[in-house]
N, C-alpha and C positions, 0 to 999 in steps of 0.2 A: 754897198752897191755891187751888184757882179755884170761881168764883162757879158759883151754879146753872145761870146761863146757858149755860157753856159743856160742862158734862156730858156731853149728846150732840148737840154741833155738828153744823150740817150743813155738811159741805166741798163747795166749790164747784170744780171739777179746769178749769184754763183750760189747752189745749192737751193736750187728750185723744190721744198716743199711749200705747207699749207700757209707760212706765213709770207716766203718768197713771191707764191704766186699772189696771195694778196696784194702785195703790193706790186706786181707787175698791174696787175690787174686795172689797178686805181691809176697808177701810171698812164696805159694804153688809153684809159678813160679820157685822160684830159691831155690827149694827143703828143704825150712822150714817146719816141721808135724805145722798146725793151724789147732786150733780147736774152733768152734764159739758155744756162749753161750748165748741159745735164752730161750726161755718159751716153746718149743718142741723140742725134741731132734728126729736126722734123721743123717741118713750118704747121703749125694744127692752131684749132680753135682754142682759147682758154676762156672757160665759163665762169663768171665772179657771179656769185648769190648773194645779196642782204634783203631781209626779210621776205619779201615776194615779190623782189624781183628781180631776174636773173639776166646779166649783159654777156653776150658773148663777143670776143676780140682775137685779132689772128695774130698768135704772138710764134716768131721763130726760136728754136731751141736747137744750140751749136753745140757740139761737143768743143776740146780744147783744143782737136787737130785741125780745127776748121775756124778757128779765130786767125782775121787775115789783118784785123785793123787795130789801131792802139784802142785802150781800153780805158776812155776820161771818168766815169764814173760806175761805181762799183758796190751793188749790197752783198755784202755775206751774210746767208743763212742758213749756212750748212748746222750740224750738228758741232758741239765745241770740241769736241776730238776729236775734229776731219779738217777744223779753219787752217792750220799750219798748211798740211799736204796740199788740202784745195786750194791753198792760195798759191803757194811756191808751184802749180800746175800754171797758174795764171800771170804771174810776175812778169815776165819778159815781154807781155801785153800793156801791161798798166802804163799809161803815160808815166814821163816826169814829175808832174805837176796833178796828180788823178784823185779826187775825191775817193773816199776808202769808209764806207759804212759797216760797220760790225752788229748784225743783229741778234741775238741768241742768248742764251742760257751759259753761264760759267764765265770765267776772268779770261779766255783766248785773248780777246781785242787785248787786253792786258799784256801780254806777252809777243806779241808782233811788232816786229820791225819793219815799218816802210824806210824810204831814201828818204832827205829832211824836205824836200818841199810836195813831196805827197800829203793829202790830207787825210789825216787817221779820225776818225770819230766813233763814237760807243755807242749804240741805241739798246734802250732796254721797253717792251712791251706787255701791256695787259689786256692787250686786245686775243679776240679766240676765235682761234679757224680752225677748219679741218676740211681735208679733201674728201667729195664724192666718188676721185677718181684722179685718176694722176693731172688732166687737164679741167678739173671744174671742184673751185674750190669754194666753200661757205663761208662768210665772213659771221660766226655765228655769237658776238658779244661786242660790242663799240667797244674797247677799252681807252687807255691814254697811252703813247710813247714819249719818252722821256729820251733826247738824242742830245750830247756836247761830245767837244776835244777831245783828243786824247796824244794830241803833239801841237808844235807850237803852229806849224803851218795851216792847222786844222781851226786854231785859236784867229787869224788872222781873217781866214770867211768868218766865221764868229755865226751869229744870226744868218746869214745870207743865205745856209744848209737849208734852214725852214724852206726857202723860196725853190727850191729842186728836189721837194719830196712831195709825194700824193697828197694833194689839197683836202681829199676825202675824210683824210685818217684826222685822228688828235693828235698832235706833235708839240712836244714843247721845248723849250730851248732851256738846257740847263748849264753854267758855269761850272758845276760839280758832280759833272755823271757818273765819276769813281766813287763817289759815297752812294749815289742812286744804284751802281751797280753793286757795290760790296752792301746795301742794305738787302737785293733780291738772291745775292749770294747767300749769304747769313740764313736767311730762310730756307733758301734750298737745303744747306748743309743740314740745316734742323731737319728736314721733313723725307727728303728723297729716299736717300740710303735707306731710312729705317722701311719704307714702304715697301721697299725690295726684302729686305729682312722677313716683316712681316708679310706679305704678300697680301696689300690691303690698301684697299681705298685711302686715300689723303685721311677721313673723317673718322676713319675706323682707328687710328692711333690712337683717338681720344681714350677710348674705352679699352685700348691695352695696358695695365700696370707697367710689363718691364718696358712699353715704348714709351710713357710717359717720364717712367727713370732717364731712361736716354734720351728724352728733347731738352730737358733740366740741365744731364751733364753734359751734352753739347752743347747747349748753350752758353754754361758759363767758360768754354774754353773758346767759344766764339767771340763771345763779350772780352776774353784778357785778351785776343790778336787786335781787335778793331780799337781796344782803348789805347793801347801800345801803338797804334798807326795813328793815336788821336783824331777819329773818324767822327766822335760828336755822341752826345747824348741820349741820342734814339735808338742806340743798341743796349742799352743799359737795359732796357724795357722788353731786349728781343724776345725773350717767353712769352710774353704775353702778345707779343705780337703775331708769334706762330702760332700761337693757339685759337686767336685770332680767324690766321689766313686756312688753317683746317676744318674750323666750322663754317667758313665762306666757300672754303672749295671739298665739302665733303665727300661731295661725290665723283669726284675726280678722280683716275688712275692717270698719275704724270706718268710723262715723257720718258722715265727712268725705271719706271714700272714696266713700260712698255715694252722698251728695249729690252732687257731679258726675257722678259717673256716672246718675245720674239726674237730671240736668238743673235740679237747687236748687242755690240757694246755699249756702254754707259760714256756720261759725263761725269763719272764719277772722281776721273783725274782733273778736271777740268773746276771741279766745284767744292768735295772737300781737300780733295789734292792739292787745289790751287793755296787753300785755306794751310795745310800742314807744310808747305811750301812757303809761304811768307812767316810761321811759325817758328819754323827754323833757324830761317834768318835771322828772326829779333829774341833766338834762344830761351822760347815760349815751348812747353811740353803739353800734347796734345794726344793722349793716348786713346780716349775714345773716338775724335776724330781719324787718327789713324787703324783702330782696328776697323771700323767702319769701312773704308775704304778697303783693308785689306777682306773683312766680311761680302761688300759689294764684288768685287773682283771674282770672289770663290764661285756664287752664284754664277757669274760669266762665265767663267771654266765652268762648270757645271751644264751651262745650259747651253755648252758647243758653241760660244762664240771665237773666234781664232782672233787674237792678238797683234 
């Protein structure tokens, strides 16, 4: 059951891109106040597309000098190399007690500290947006979101999360979002890096020899950290599951593709880094995941990103 207070929260969307604004979007729809929290602040129109038909909504956009109120609920969508900064921008806002949504790519949620009765939560998404333009975003595939825990006060709303997020979307309440996210980790580790390497479509790895050597032996050092965290049986099978996820998304240039080529940085610490980071710890050697990582990086220096 959740108190009155949270009825019609207003969500606060920190790192307003394409999936940020989606779901401001689906918010605004079903008469949530959101307010997006960019690097300029503007009150403007935000336009949500699904299939043909297009809603527009007046949504305001604060920068973090101009946050005057506590801050009860909260999506993070930034980039998972920006969640630390952008959040410690925002902390001294956050209520006591503030719901805390981690949405994105890499193990970040993982490695954040709230106070103990803030609520931490993980969401992972298969849904696909992309922006027109900074204010009018395409909701351009239904996917499923997968959202649970990830502290004990987060465990205590339990289900209730469902009842304070966009009605519109697929959402579903997981007991075990750390294996839901270290399964979409796993795959990333397999597929990202190497696309940056080779500078090529998701689908195009197929038909590389040395990238298909290296989804192999990535794999199988991905396979020894997730069996060493005893994570469960479906990574046993990760090969064939990435081989899988590259013929379903072949024509795809990810997110990590992108950023070099556009002169940002990666997730690259974030997702095999996170991987030779928990590696270490359980005295697991991971030398193709690490040179990868250090291979990804080079690219970055290369392509004038600043650190």
């Amino acid at each position: 059951m959740i108190d009155s207070g949270h009825q019609n929260p207003h969500w606060y969307v920190l790192g307003p891109g394409a999936i940020g604004c989606l779901w401001a979007g689906y918010w605004a729809e079903q008469n949530n106040r959101v307010s997006l929290i960019g690097k300029q602040a503007h009150t403007a129109t935000l336009q949500l597309s699904m299939g043909e038909t297009t809603q527009t909504f007046s949504i305001e956009t604060k920068s973090v000098k101009q946050l005057s109120t506590p801050i009860e609920h909260l999506l993070i969508t930034t980039k998972a190399q920006h969640t630390k900064e952008a959040l410690n921008n925002v902390q001294q806002w956050l209520s006591d007690d503030a719901v805390v949504v981690v949405l994105q790519n890499g193990m970040a949620a993982a490695e954040i500290n709230l106070r103990p009765q803030q609520k931490l939560f993980a969401a992972t998404t298969t849904d696909g947006a992309y922006r027109v333009n900074p204010r009018h975003v395409v909701h351009a595939g239904k996917g499923l979101t997968h959202i649970g825990p990830l502290s004990a006060s987060a465990q205590q709303l339990g289900l209730g999360i469902i009842e304070l997020l966009p009605k519109a979307l697929r959402i579903d309440f997981s007991d075990d979002i750390k294996r839901q996210l270290w399964q979409k980790l796993a795959i990333n580790c397999a597929i990202n890096g190497l696309t940056v390497l080779h500078q090529c479509r998701n689908g195009e790895l197929l038909k590389i020899p040395e990238a298909r050597q290296s989804i192999s032996e990535l794999c199988r050092e991905i396979i020894a950290v997730t069996q060493a965290l005893q994570l469960g049986e479906w990574f046993l099978q990760l090969e064939d599951e990435v081989n899988n996820v590259l013929t379903l998304t072949a024509n795809n240039i990810n997110s990590m593709l992108q950023d070099t080529r556009q002169g940002r940085s990666t997730e690259i610490e974030q997702i095999n880094g996170y991987l030779c980071r928990q590696a270490k710890r359980l005295g697991i050697a991971l030398p193709h995941n690490q040179a990868l990582v250090k291979a990804v990086q080079q690219v970055e220096a290369t392509a004038g990103v600043l650190p």
